[in-house]
N, C-alpha and C positions, 0 to 999 in steps of 0.2 A: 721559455720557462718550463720548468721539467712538470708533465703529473703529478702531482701529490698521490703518494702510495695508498691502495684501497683501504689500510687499517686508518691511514690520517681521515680517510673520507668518513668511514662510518662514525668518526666518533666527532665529527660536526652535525649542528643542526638540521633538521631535513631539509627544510629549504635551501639550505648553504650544500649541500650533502647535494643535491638534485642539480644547482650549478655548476657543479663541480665535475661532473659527470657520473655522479654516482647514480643508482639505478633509484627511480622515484620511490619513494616509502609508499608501503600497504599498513592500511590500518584497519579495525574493525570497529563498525557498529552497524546497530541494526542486524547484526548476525552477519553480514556480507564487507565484504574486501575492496576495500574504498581506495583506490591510489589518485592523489591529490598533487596539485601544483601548488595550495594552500598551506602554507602548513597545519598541521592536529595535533598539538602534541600531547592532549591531554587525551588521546585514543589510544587502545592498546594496538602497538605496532609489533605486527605479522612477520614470520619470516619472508624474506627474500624468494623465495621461490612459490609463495602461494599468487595463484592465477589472482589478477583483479578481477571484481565483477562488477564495480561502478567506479569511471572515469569521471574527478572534476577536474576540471582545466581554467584556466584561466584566458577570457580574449581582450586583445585591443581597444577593440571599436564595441561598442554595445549595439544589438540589431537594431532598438528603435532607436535610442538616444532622447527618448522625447522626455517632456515634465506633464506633470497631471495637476489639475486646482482640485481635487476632492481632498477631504479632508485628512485622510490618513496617507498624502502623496505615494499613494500606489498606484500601477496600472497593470492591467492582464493582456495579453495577446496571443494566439494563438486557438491551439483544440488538445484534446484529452492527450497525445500521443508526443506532442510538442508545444510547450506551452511558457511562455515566457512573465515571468514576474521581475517590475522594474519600481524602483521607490528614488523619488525625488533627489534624496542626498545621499543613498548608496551607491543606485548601479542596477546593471539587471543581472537574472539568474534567467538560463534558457536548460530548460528539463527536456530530455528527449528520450523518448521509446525504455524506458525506465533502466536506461546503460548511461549517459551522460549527464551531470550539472557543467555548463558551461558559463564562466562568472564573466563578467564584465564591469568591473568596478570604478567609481569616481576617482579623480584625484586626492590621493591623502587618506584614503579609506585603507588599513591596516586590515590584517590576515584574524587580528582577534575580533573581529566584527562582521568579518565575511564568513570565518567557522562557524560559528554559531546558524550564523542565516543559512548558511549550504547543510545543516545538520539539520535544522530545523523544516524551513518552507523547501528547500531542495529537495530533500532524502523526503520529505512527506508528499510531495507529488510526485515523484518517483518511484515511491513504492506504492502508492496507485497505479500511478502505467505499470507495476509488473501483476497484479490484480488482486492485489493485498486490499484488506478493509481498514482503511486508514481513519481513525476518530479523533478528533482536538481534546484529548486528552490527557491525562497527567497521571503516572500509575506508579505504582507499589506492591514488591513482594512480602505478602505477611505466609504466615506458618500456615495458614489455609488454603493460598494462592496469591494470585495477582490481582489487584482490586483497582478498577479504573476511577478516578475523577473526574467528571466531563462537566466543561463550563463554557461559556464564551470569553472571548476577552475579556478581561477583567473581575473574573466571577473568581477567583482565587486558586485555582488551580495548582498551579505552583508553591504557592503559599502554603498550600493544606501539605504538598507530597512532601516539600522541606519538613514539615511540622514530621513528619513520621520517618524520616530520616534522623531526624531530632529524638525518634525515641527508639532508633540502632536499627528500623529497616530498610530493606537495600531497596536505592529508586531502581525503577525499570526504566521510566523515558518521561521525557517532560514535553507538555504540549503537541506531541504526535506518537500518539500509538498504534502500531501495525497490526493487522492483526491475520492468522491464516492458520487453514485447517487442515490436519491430515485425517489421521483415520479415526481419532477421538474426535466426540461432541464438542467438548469444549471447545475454543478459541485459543491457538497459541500467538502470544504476545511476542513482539521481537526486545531484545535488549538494544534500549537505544544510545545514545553517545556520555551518558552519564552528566551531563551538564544540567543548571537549572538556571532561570533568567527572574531573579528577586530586586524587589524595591529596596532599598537603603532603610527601609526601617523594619524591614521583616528580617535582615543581618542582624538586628539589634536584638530585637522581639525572640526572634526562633533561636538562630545559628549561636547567640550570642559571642559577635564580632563586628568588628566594624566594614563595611560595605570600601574603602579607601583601599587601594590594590589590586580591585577587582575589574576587569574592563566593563564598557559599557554594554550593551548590546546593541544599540545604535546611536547615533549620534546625537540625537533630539532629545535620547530619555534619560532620565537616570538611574532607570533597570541597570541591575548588575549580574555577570554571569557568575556561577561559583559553579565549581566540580565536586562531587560526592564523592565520582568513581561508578564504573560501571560494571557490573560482572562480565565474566568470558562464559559464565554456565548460560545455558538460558533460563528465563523464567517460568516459573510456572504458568500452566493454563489459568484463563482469566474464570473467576469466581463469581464477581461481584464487579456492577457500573452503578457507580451512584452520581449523578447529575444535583449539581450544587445550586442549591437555590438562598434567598435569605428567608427568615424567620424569628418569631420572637423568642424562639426557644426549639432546642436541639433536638430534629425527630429526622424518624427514617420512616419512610414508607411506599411500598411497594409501585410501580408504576404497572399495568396490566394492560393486556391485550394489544387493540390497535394502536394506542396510544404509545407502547412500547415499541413499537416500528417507527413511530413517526419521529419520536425522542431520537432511534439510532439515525434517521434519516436526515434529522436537522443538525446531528452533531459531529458528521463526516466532515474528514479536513477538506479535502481540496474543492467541494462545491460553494465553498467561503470565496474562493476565485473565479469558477467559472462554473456558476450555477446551473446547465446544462447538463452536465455531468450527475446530479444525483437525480437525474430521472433517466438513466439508460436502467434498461432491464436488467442486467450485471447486478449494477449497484442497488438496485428495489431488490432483488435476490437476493445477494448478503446481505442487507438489512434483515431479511425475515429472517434466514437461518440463523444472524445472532442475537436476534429475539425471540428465536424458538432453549438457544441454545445456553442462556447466560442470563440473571434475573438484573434489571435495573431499575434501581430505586432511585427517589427522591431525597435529597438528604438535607432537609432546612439547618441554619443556623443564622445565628445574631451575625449581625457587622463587628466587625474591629477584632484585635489578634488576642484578647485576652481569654477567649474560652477556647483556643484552637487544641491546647492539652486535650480537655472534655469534648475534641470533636471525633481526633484521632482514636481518644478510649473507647467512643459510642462505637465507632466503626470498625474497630478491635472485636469487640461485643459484639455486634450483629453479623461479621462475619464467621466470626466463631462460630453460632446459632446457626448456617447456615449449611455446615458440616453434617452435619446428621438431618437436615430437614428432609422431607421429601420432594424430589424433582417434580416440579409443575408447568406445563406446558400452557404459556400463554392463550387466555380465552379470548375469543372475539372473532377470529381470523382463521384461515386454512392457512395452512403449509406445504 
């Protein structure tokens, strides 16, 4: 059977495109050049000649293979440099020296459920091995800057960045933001894959559309992914972290001093895996400089979707305020 001619190649899908022997697609996010065995196709795809800088691959055999009884059927294996995360009815992901996600997936697990995870927990322990401050985050570019949302599971993270998407600003990244510094103070944010992972009634609530079409993000739940879009500019420097708590009514207020170290300390992604990791000196390091560097508040609000308008306005509002205020350097603590 003859080659199929390189014009026939490109204009197949990349996975088909890749079998075919056509040369593997580069995509972006996170600011860096992603060539995948997976398919992306909701990535902006690079030309053909830009170098990759992170290899996902897909393997066979999974290194452990094993199952876990805890309750969110995950396990960890490994150290900072190589480190493997495996879930019951996915598969495992093996992160290495922050150049490889290598997938190893279940039978019947599909490329729309393994994107997400290699975009997500992949690229977020990865870009700690290259020695990025990575925080479980959720962020948004407004006219002032980039303003973080830091919650734990299920504190609504996502929920809130859709909401401000909802009122035409552009997401930065959902549940893992990078974060690294050149020659300004500030903190530069990476743009991440543009996706977001919502419940079936915040489609209803926020997006107003129905959640049906949308894949799942794992198989257990009924989270759905939706895409925004991601920019190819970068974002702006981070302005604003505001750490989501609940409350009987909508207040913002400052967190100060040591306490502001231990906020950035407990809200880093990857020692959610291997708790080891946020006591190397490194990572006690970035935490202060982005407590010296960047104000994080407390941001209470009520339960349920119906005042999220008036949460996103508050937070419009006090970034605004924030523009003209005077820089103030965390008390309590040296630097």
């Amino acid at each position: 059977m003859a080659e199929p001619a390189r014009t026939q190649i490109e204009q197949l899908p990349d996975t088909q495109r890749a079998a075919l022997g056509g040369q593997k697609p580069t995509h972006l996010a996170y600011g860096l050049a992603l060539q995948s065995d997976i398919g992306l196709p909701h990535l902006l795809r690079l030309p053909d000649e830009v170098p990759a800088e992170v290899l996902v691959r897909k393997r066979h055999e999974p290194v452990y293979g094993r199952r876990t009884e805890n309750e969110e059927g995950r396990f960890v294996e490994g150290h900072a440099q190589s480190l493997t995360i495996g879930w019951n009815t996915v598969g495992e992901l093996l992160v290495r020296d922050g150049r490889t996600v290598d997938v190893a997936a279940l039978e019947g697990i599909e490329d729309d459920i393994l994107g997400p995870l290699v975009l997500g927990v992949g690229m977020g322990v990865l870009l700690s091995q290259r020695g990025e401050y990575v925080l479980h985050a959720s962020a948004v570019s407004l006219p002032q800057g980039t303003v973080a949302l830091v919650g734990f599971k299920g504190d609504g993270k996502s929920t809130l960045a859709a909401s401000f998407v909802g009122r035409g600003h552009q997401l930065v990244t959902d549940d893992v933001l990078a974060l690294r510094w050149e020659e300004a103070d500030a903190p530069l944010p990476r743009q991440g894959y543009g996706g977001l992972k919502l419940w079936p009634e915040v489609f209803h609530a926020v997006l107003d559309e129905s959640e049906i079409g949308h894949p799942r993000v794992h198989p257990d739940f009924e989270k759905r992914m939706v895409w925004p879009g991601s920019s190819a500019t970068p974002p702006p420097p981070l302005v604003a972290v505001y750490v989501l708590a609940p409350g009987s009514a909508i207040s913002i207020d400052r967190i100060d001093g040591q306490a502001s170290v231990i906020e950035f300390l407990r809200r880093a992604y990857v020692p959610r895996f291997l708790p080891s990791l946020g006591t190397t000196e490194a990572h006690l390091a970035q935490a202060l400089r982005l407590a010296r560097s960047v104000p994080i508040f407390q941001l209470a609000r009520p339960p349920g979707l119906e005042l999220l308008p008036q949460v996103v306005e508050a937070v419009e509002n006090h970034a605004d305020s924030l523009v003209d205020a005077p820089a103030q350097k965390p008390a309590g603590f040296r630097l």
